[in-house]
Structures are given as C-alpha cells and as structure tokens.
C-alpha positions as CSV (number, residue, x, y, z in Angstrom):
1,X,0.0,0.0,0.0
2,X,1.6,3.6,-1.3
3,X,2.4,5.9,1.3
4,X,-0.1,8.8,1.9
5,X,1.0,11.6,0.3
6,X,2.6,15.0,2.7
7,X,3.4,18.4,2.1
8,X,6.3,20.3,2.9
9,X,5.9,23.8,4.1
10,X,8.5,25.2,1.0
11,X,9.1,28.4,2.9
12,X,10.0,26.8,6.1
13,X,11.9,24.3,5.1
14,X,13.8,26.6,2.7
15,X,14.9,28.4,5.9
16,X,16.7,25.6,7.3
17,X,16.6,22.8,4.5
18,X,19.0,20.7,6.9
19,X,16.1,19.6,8.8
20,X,13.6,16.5,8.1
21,X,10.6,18.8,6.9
22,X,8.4,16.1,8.5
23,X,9.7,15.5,12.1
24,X,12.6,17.9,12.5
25,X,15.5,15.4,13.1
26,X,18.9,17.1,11.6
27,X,19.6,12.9,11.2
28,X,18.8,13.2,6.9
29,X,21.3,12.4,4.3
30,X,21.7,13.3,0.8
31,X,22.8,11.9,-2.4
32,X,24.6,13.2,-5.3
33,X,22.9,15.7,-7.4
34,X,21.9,14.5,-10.8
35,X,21.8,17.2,-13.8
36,X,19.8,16.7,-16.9
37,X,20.0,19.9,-19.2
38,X,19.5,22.7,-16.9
39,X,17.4,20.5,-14.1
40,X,19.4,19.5,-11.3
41,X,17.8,17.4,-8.4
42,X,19.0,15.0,-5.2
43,X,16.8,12.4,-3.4
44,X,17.0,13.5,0.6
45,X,16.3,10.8,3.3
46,X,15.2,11.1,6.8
47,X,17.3,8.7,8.6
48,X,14.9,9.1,11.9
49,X,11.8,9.0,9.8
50,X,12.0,7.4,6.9
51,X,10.5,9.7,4.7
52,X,12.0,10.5,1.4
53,X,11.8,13.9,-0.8
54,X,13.5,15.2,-3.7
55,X,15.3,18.6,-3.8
56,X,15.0,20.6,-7.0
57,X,17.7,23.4,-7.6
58,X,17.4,26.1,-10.6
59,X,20.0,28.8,-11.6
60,X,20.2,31.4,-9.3
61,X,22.6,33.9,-10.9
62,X,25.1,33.3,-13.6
63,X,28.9,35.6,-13.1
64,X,31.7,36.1,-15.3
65,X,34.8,33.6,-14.6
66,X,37.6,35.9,-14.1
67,X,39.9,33.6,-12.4
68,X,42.6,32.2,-15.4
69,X,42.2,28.4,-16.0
C-alpha cells in the first residue's frame, strides 16, 4: 500500500533545508545531485523517519569567470 502523500511547508523548510521537513531530526542524508539539461535534483532521506523527498535546484545567478584556467 503507497504511502499517503505530505506536504512540505517550502518556505519553512527553505529556511533551514537541513532539517527533516516532517519530524525535525537534523539525522537526513543526501545523495549526489543528478543534472539533466538545466534540471538539477537530489533524493533526501530522513534517517529518523523514513520519509524521502527530492530537492529541485534552478539557476540562481550566472557571473563572469575571471579567475585564469
């Protein structure tokens, strides 16, 4: 049987996205970030829990390299 389905206050946990947006617990653990195009996303696990969410990231600000390579 599928798990019912939460929300997570955005705002909130935006604020401190190194908290379990469901019971608190700083106990959560990340994987890598995968990148298709210009998505970028990483599957977040409450160790405490249990619950799962993904983390969706989106260009921010874009700056000139000035450092030589």
């Amino acid at each position: 049987m599928p798990k019912d389905k939460k929300e997570i206050d955005l705002e909130k946990y935006l604020k401190n996205p190194d908290l379990c947006p469901f019971c608190g617990s700083e106990d959560i653990t990340a994987g890598h970030v995968d990148c298709i195009d210009i998505k970028a996303w990483r599957n977040v696990r409450c160790i405490s829990c249990k619950e799962e969410w993904v983390e969706e990231f989106t260009i921010t600000n874009v700056k000139v390299n000035t450092e030589d390579l």
